[in-house]
Every structure is written in C-alpha cells, then in structure tokens.
N, C-alpha and C positions, 0 to 999 in steps of 0.2 A: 581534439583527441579522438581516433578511431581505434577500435581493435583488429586485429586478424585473429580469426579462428583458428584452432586446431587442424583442424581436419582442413582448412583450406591449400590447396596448390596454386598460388598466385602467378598465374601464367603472361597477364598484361598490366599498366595501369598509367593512368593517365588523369589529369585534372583540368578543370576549365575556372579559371577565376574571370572574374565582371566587375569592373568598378569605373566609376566616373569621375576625370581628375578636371580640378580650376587648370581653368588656359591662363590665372596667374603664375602657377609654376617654371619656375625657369628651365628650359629643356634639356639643359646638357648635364644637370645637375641634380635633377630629380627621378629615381626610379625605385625600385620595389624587389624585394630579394625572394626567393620561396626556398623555403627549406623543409627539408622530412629529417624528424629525429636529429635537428643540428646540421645537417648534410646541406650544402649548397644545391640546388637543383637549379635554378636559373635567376638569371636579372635581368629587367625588362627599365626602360626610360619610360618611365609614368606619362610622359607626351611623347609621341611619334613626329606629330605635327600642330603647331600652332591652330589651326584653323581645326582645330578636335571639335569647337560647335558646341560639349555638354553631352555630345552624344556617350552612351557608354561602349565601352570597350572590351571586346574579350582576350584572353590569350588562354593558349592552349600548351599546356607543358607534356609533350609525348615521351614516350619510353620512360618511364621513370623509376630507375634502377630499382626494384623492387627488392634485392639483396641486403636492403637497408631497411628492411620494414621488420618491427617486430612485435611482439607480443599486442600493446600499447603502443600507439604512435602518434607523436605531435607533428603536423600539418602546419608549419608559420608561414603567417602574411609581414615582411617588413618593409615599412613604409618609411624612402626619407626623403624630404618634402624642400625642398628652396624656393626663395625667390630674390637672391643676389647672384651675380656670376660673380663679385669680387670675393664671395664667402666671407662679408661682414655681413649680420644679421642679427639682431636681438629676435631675446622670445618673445612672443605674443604679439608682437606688433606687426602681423601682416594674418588679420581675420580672413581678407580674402583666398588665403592660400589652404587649400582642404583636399583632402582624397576621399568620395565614395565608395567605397567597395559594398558590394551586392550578394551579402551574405548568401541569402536564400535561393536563387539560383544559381551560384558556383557551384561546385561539384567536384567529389572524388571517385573515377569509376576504374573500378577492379572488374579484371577477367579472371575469374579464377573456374578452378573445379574440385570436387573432394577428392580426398585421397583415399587409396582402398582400403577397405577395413581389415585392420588384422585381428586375429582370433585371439585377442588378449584383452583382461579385462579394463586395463590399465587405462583401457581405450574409453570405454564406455564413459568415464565422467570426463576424464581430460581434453578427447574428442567428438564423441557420440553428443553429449549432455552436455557439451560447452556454454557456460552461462554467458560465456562475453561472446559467442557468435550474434552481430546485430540480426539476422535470418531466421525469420518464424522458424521454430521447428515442425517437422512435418510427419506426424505419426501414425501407423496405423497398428489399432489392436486388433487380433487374431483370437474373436469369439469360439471358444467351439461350442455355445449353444449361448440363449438369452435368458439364464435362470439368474435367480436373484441371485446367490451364491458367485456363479459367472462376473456376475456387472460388480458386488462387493471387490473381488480379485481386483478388477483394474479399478476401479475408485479410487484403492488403495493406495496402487501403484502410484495414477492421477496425484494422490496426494505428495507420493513420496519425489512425483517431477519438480512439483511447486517447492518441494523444501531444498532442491536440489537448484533448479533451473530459475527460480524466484520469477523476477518477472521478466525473464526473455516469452513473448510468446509462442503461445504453443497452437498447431490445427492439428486436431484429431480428424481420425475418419475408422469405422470401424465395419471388418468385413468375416462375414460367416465363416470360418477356416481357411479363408484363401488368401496368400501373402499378396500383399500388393508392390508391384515391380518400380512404381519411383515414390518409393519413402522406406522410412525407416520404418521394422515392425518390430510388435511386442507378441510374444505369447506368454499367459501367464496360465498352466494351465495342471492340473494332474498330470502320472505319466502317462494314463490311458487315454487322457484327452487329447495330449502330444503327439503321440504314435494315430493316434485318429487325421490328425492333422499334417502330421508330415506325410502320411499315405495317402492323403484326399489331393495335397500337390505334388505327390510323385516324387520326394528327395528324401535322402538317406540323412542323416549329421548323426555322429558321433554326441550322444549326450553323457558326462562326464562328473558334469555336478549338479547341485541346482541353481545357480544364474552362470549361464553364458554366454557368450557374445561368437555371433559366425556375423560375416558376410552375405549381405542378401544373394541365394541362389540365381535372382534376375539380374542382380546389377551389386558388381562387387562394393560399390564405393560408398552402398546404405549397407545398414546393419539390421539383424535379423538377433534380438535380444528374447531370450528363453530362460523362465524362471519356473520352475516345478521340482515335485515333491511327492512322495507314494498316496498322496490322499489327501482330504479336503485341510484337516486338522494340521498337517502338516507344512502344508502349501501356506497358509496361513502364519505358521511360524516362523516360514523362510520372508514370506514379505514381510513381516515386523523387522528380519534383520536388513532388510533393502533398505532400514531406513540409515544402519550407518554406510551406505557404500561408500560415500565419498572419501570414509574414512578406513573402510577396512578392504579395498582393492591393491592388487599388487599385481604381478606381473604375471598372471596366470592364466591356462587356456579356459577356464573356469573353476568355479568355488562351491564345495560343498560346505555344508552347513550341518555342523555337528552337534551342537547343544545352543538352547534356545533358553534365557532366563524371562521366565514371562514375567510381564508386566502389571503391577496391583490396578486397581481405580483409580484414575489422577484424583486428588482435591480439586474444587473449583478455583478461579482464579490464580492459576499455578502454570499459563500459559507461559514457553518458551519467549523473551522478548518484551511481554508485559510487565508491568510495574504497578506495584498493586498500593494505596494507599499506607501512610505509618512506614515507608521503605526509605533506609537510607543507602545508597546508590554512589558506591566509587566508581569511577571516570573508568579504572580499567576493568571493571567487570564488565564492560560495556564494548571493551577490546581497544581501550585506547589507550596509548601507549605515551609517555612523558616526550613532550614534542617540545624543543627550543624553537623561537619566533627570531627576528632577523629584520634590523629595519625601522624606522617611522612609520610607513604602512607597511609593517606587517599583516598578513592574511589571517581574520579571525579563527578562535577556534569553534568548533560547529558539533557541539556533543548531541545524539536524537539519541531519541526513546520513546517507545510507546506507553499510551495509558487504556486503562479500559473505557471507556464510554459511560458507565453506569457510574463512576465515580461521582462523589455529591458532598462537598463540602459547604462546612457552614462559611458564612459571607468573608466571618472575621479573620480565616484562617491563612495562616501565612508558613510558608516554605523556607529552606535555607539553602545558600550555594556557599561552599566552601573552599577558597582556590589556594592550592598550595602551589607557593610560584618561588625562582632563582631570579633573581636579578642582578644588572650589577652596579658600582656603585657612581661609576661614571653617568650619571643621569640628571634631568632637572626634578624638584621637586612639585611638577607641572604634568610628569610623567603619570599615565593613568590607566587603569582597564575598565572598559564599560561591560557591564553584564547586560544583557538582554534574552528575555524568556516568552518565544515566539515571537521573537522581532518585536516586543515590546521593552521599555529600557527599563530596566526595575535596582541599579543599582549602579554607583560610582567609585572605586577604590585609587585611591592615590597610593602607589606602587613604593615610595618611600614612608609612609604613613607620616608615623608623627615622630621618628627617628629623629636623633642631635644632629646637626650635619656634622660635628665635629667627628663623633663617633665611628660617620662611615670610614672615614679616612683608615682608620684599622682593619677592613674587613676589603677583600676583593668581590666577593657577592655573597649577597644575605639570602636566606629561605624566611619567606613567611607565609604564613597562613591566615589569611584576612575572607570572613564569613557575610553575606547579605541577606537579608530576605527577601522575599519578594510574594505577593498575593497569591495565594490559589484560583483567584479567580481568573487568571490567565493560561489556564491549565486549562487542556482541550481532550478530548476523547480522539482516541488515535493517537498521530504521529506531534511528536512535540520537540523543544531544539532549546538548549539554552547555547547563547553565542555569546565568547568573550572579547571584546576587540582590546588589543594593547594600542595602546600611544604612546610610546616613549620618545623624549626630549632629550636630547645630548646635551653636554655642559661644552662641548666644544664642536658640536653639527659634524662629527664624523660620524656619517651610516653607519660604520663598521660595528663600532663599539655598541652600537643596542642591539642588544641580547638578552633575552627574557628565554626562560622555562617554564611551564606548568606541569605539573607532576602528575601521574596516574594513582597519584592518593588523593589528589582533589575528590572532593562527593559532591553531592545535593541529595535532598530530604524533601520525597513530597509528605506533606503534613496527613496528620489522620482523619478519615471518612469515611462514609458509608455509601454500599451499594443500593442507588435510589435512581431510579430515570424516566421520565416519561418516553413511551415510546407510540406508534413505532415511527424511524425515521431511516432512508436507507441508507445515507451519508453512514449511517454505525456501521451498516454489514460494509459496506466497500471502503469504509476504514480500518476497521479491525474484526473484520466477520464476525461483531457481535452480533445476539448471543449464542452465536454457536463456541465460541473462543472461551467460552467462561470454564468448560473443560476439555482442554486440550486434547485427551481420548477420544471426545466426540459421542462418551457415555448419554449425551441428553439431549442428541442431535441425530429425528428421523430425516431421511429421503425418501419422497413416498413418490412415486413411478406414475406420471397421470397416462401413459402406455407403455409400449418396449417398442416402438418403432424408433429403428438406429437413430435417426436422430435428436431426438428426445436421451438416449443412452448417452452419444456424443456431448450432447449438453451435461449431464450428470457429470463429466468427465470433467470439463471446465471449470463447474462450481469444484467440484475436487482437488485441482490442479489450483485454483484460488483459495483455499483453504488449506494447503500447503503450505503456500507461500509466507500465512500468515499465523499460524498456528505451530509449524516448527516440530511435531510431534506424532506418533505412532495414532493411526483412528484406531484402535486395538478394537472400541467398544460401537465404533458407526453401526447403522442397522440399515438398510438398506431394503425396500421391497415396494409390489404393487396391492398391498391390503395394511389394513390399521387392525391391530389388537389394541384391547385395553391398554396393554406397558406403552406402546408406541406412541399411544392418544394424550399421554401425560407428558411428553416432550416439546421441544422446538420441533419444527416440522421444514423442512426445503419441500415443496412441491413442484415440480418438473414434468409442462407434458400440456395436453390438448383436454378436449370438454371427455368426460366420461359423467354421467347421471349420478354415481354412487356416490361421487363427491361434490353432491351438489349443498352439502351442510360447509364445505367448504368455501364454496364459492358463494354461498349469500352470508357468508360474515367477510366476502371483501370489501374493500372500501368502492371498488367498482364490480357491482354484482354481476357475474356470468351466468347466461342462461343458457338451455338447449342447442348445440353445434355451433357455439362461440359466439353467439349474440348475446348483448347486454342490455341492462333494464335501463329505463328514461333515466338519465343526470343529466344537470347543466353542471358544469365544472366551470365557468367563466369566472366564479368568484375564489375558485381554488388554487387558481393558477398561478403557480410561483417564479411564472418569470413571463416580460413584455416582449418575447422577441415573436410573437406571434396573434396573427388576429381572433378576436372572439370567435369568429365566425368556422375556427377551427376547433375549439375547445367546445363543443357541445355535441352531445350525445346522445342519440334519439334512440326512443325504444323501438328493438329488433333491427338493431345499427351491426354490420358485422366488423368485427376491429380484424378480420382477416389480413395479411400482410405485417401486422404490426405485435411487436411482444410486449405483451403487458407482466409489468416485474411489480410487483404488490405485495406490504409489510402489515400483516397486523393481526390481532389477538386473537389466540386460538378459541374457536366455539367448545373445546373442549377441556381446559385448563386455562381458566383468566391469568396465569402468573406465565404464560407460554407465549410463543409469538409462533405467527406460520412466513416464509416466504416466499413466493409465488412467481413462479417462470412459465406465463402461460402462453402459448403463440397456436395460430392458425395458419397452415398453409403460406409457412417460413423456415427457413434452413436457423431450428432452433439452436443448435450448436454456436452458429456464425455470429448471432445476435445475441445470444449469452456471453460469449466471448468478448463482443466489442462493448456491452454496456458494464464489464467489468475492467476493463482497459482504464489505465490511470488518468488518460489522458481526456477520459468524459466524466471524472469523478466529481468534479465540483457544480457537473449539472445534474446528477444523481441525487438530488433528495426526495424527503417528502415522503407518504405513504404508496403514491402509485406514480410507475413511470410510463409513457405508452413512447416507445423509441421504434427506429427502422432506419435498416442500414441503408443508405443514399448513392452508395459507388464510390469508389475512391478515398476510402476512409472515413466520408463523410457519413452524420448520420442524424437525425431529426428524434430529438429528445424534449418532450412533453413531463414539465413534473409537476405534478399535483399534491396536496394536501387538504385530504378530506375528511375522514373521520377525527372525532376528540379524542385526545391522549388518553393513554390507561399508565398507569402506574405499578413497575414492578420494580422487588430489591426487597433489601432487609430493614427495613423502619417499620420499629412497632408501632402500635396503636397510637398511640399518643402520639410520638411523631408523623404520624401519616394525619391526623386530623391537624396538628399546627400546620405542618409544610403546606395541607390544602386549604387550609384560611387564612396563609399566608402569600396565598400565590393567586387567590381569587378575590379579586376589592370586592364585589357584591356579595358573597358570603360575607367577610371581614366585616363590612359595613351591617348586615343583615343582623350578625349575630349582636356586633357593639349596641344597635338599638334595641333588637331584645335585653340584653343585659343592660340598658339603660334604663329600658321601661321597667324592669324587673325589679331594679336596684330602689328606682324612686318609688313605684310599687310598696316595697319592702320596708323603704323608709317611713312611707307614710301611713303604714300601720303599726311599725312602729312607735310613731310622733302620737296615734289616737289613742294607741293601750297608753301611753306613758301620759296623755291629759286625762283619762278615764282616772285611771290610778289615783294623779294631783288629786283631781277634783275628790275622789272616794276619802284620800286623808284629810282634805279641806274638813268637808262633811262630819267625821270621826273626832275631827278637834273640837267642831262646834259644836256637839254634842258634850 
C-alpha cells in the first residue's frame, strides 16, 4: 500500500521487482501477475530459461498507466507456481518448488511534481498539510525578530503541525524576515510585523483575514501561509483557533476570525487520547466502528489506546474486556475468540457458550456479550492494543457462512490506580511525552532557551511539533524564554541549547555533569551501559573530554523542585534541530532509554545511539506517606530485611522484659503467701 499526495502531479512511474525463482519450476506454466489497484499491469514466466543458475532476476514494468492511481494504492505481486506440465499436482508435495522475491530492493518510483498552489484555504490541510504525503515536509518560518513572544508564536503553531500532520516528518529551517524560494513558509506575525516583512522582500499580497494561504512569490507550487492579528493578545487567540483548522476550513481566499471562547486550566490527566486509570472505555469512543469478520482466518480486531506512564497498580489488580459480538448459528461448538492484551493471551471465549444446540435451531444469529479479565500488570505506559482473534468452525466447511460481528458497545475497564513512578526514564517522554502530557495546556511545562541561535530555535520547534502529536491540544498556558523566575523554577523544565555559566545548577544535577564550553566531569559509564552493541573502550569518559559533535538528551530531577523533572537537549557544534528530530523519530524509540542518551547522526539515516543509566530513581505521584514508606520496603530487600531484624530484635527484646516483670511479680506473690 502506497499513498499519492494531494498536491502531487504524477507525471511518470515505473517499478523494478527482484526475485529468485527454483529451476524446479516448470517454464511454460509458471509466471507472476502485477497489478495496481486490481488493474492488470503485466505478466512475466517466472523462468525465462532453465539454466536461470539461482541467479536473481529483475524486471522492469515501464509506463505504468498512472490514471489508475489513487488516493491509496495497492501494488500486488501474484505468484503461480507449477511443477507438472500435465496440470495434475497435489499441494505440498513438491518443497522444491519456491519463488524468492526481494522485497527490499524492489521499488516503486514516481516522477512527479506539485501542483500550483491556489489561494484557497481548502488547500492548506487537504494539500499543503497532507498527512499521507510519505515526503518530509519542508518549512520555513518567517521570524520577524528572536524575542520570546516571537518563538512562543511558532511553538504553537509547531504544536498545532504535530496535531495535524502527527508523524509525517517535518524539517524546519528558520530565517530572519526573508521567504525562502524552495519551501513552504509560515509567517505568524502582527500586522505591523507583516507589513515589516512583506516590504523587507519587496511584495505586495492582499491580506484579507487572519490565516491565509497565497502562493510562494518565488515559486508558485509552495505555499506562502500567513496568520496574524492587530496585536500580540490577539494573534494569540487566532492561534488557539488554528487549532481546529482541519475542521473549520472551507473554500475561502482566507478566514477571519471573529469571536474566540477562551480556554479555562486543563485538569491534569485530562490528555486528548489518554486513559486515565478507574475508566471504562467503549470500542467507539475510540472511533471504532461495529466491523463483521468473514472467514476461518479472519483478520484480528486491533483496538490501541494510550495510558499514562505513572499509572501504578497494586499487583492483585485485574481489568475487564467486554465483547459484544453477532454470530451465527451455523457454526461448531469449537468456534472461539482469543483476547490478547499486548500480545499477551489473557482470555478464551467459546463463541456458542454454553447455549442448548437444540435452541439454536430457532434463532438465525444470536448477540452476546461475554466479559474477561485479564491482569493489570500487562498494562504498559504509552501505547497499548488489546487484539481479538475469531476462529470460527463451520458445521459444514463452507467459508462463506462465517460471519461474526463485534459491536462498538464492546468496552474494557482499566482497573483503579494511582499515580506513582520512579523516574526518570526517556522511553516515557518518547512514549507519551510524559510528564509534560499530565496537562494537556502545557500549564506545568517550561522551555528555558540555553541561547537563540536559530538552531537551537529550530530545535524548540521539533520538540513542539512532537508534543503535538501527542498531546492533541491548545498549549494555551506553555511559557517559553531564556531566564528562570521563581513560577518557572516550580515546573517541568525542556532545556534546549549549548553551555551558558548561569545554568550551571542545571547541569551539575545531570546525570552526566557539564562543565565550562561543553566539557564534562571524569565518569566511567562502562557499568551503565544499557546495551552490548558497543565496546567499553567507547563508554568512558574522561575529565575535560569535549562530547563536541554529539547531543546529549538527559532526564532527571529538577535541583529546584524534587516532584519536577528537567529534559535536556544539549549539543556542541551540531545542526541541533537535525539531531532532535532524528532521536525523536519512532523508528530509534526502542533504543531511547535510560536517563542519558549521547546519539549522532551517521549519514543516511543512520545514527549511533549510546543509552545509559546512571543516577538512582526518585520517586513522584500521589501516594501518601504511608504508602510511599510500604512501596519503598517493598521494593527494597535490604530495607525489608533490615527493618524485619530490627522488629525481631525489638519484639524479643520486649518479650523478655516482659517474661522478668511477670517472674518478678510470681515470685513477689510467692513471698506474700508465705508470709
């Protein structure tokens, strides 16, 4: 499955499939079909010649009517395979007979080019902001100055790409009032700042509303996107409504913006997407909609959902899934769906239950609603999946007739918990940008500036655009700047940018300490190291070692609020944007843990990732006293054990002063008697 974009004019395209067939095959019998979308495109004899050798084979399918391509399009390889020329053959009985095809360098390549931009806004998400173009997108914002106020503007913006464009990625590049002639540009700006800027490059545009959409002056076929407003206060209320564009655009040369309902404090844990503990969760709030299945192997159903990371449940606790399913009656009583919750099996339902067979006979398909539980402790921070797979059995092995439904009143129930987590660990932020995500506003989440050199700004802009993605909502309340006040010091903190002195309270509560112009203090890291794929002799770290070339991404507890965490993007003489971007990429997420990562991008998407864990857990969330000393002598055998011998010795202690007053005592009434 490939998509075509919007905005694309597909002017050529052509493909190369590679595969290597047995010289068992019998030649005049065996060949291979390609189709686009159902469309026959050609037929090739899988051998040309007997004496093929093993060697592989390419074929090249030119012209390929691309009139046929749409939205979505399926690409099929069919393969049909002999080894009789009289066309008697059973299955399975000739192993030697096989086709390799060579997935990974075949290829489908497209000539295309975009089309010109029209002045309508309709354009902007449907083609501009296309989420299914597979093609970085390539932006550039139109600073008119580097004031804090400035960089908040697009942050914002940044955010409202990610909610929009989720994870197509994105390169920024950001230039002092001058549109750049091969990208798309943004200005988000006052009107004074605008007119500053349309006269610094000498073009006129007609402005009309506040978001709209021209044609870049250099090159018609990018877009040149302008959103402004009489003043700072107001510019501000028009981005809070950029956050519905995708829903409130229409066919206009642009849109003003007339009344603004602002927005209270989010609650915490009130994140778009999240699922917060004690929630019970039907299938269609989730947008899933009652799907019929079709078949012996029918295709499981695949419900996700995110959870918070700080979720902490007790050991005993257990969940429920609830399927409300159509079936019908033509089936065996062998017929089944397996639950599984995160690919682990947590449940078995026999689709007939424990129904009279006599009974079905009256009914053409029954609804029932049959419930499982399954452990919490298979429950994960981040993204999570419960999958239902049917197996139904015919009473008489026609495909046809199995037919199951499961309805969008199905739920599940994750059980009740509390918010408790050791941290820090960065698997959370690149799972669900906790804890920035605890409030969806962004009320409790600084960015503190470690300079304003554009690329450092560029960076800010990615974590932005990834916080987007995941967060689904208005940063109404972000704070953005290059100084700490008290209010700010009490927050999450994103730190972004190069060595400055003033933050060096910062950088000696990392786990890898920074000193003066990006040199760091003596560690051996050899025993911290979270993975073998690299030799000792590269994890150590000597004092007045410059980590120059490489970004160091560092998680851990703020020197100025133990309940706070800081995150840390720090690079030397490196394109910090480029490297922010690729260690947020999903595709390096599962080498991302740990408290410190030291990465560098290698060329060709490649990139060299070091994860470490150094410092000891701190503990934040809502368990009172009492539960914070159980869970921590519960979690620590040396305490545990420390405490039970004090309490042993204490106890025997206790007894045996006990045992002397109560012989003191005896003996006193002994005495008394004999007297």
């Amino acid at each position: 499955m490939f998509p075509i974009a919007n905005r694309w004019k597909v002017i050529d395209m052509r493909a190369v499939i590679k595969y290597t067939p047995s010289i068992a095959l019998e030649q005049e019998r065996s060949f291979l079909n390609i189709k686009l979308n159902n469309f026959v495109l050609k037929q090739y004899r899988l051998l040309n010649s007997k004496f093929t050798n093993h060697r592989e084979i390419a074929i090249t399918i030119e012209n390929i009517p691309y009139n046929k391509l749409k939205k979505h399009n399926q690409f099929t390889i069919q393969l049909y395979q002999h080894y009789s020329k009289s066309g008697k053959e059973e299955m399975g009985t000739a192993p030697e007979v096989w086709t390799q095809i060579n997935l990974e360098d075949s290829y489908i390549e497209l000539v295309i080019e975009n089309k010109p931009i029209k002045p309508n806004l309709s354009f902007l998400i449907d083609d501009v902001l296309d989420i299914f173009n597979p093609i970085d997108e390539k932006i550039n914002y139109i600073f008119p100055d580097k004031s804090n106020q400035t960089i908040y503007n697009y942050s914002f913006f940044s955010v409202v790409l990610g909610k929009i464009e989720q994870f197509r990625k994105v390169d920024f590049s950001i230039t002092l009032k001058t549109i750049s002639k091969n990208r798309d540009n943004v200005i988000v700006a006052t009107t004074k700042q605008l007119q500053e800027i349309l006269n610094f490059n000498k073009i006129g545009l007609k402005i009309e509303g506040n978001i709209n959409l021209f044609p870049n002056p250099y090159n018609p076929s990018l877009a040149l996107i302008i959103i402004t407003a009489e003043n700072e206060e107001k510019l501000r209320d028009i981005l809070y409504s950029t956050f519905g564009l995708d829903m409130n655009l229409n066919n206009e040369d642009s849109k003003k913006i007339e009344k603004i309902t602002s927005l209270k404090p989010a609650n915490p844990y009130s994140t778009p997407g999240f699922i917060d503990s004690g929630s019970k969760v039907y299938f269609k709030d989730l947008g899933y909609k009652s799907k019929t299945f079709t078949g012996f192997f029918a295709p499981p159903l695949k419900i996700e959902f995110k959870l918070y990371p700080d979720l902490y449940f007790q050991k005993k606790a257990t969940g429920k899934v609830a399927i409300n399913y159509i079936f019908p009656t033509a089936i065996q009583k062998d017929s089944i769906a397996n639950i599984f919750v995160n690919n682990k099996f947590v449940s078995q339902i026999s689709i007939l239950e424990e129904k009279n067979s006599q009974s079905l006979k009256n009914y053409l398909f029954l609804d029932s609603r049959t419930s499982s539980k399954y452990p919490a402790s298979l429950l994960q921070g981040g993204k999570n999946s419960i999958r239902i797979d049917m197996k139904m059995v015919p009473l008489n092995w026609s495909n046809d007739a199995l037919k199951a439904t499961i309805l969008d009143d199905s739920y599940f129930e994750i059980p009740e918990g509390v918010h408790w987590i050791a941290m820090a660990d960065l698997k959370y932020f690149t799972s669900s940008a906790y804890p920035f995500s605890i409030y969806p506003d962004l009320q409790d989440t600084y960015i503190l500036l470690g300079d304003k050199q554009i690329s450092t700004i560029e960076g800010v802009m990615q974590i932005c655009k990834f916080l987007g993605q995941h967060i689904q909502y208005p940063p109404i309340y972000l704070h953005i700047g290059d100084s700490l006040d008290e209010v700010n010091r009490q927050k999450n903190i994103i730190f972004v940018g190069g060595y400055h002195q003033k933050w060096q309270k910062i950088y000696d509560n990392a786990p890898l300490v920074i000193k003066k112009d990006g040199y760091v203090k003596d560690i051996d890291l050899s025993n911290k190291f979270l993975s073998d794929e690299v030799e000792e002799r590269r994890i150590k770290i000597f004092e007045n070692s410059s980590i120059s070339g490489y970004l160091l991404t560092q998680f851990f507890q703020s020197p100025f609020n133990s309940e706070k965490s800081i995150l840390m993007f720090f690079g030397k003489g490196i394109d910090l944007q480029k490297e922010i971007r690729s260690i947020l990429d999903t595709k390096f997420n599962k080498k991302i843990q740990g408290d410190l990562v030291i990465s560098k991008l290698t060329g060709k998407g490649k990139k060299e990732i070091f994860s470490f864990d150094i410092k000891p857990p701190y503990y934040i969330g809502d368990f009172d006293m009492i539960n914070r000393i159980m869970f921590y002598i519960g979690n620590n055998p040396k305490i545990f054990w420390g405490i039970s011998f004090v309490l042993i010795v204490l106890i025997s202690y206790l007894l045996r002063k006990i045992l002397i007053l109560h012989r003191m005592r005896r003996h006193e009434n002994d005495a008394s008697a004999d007297d």
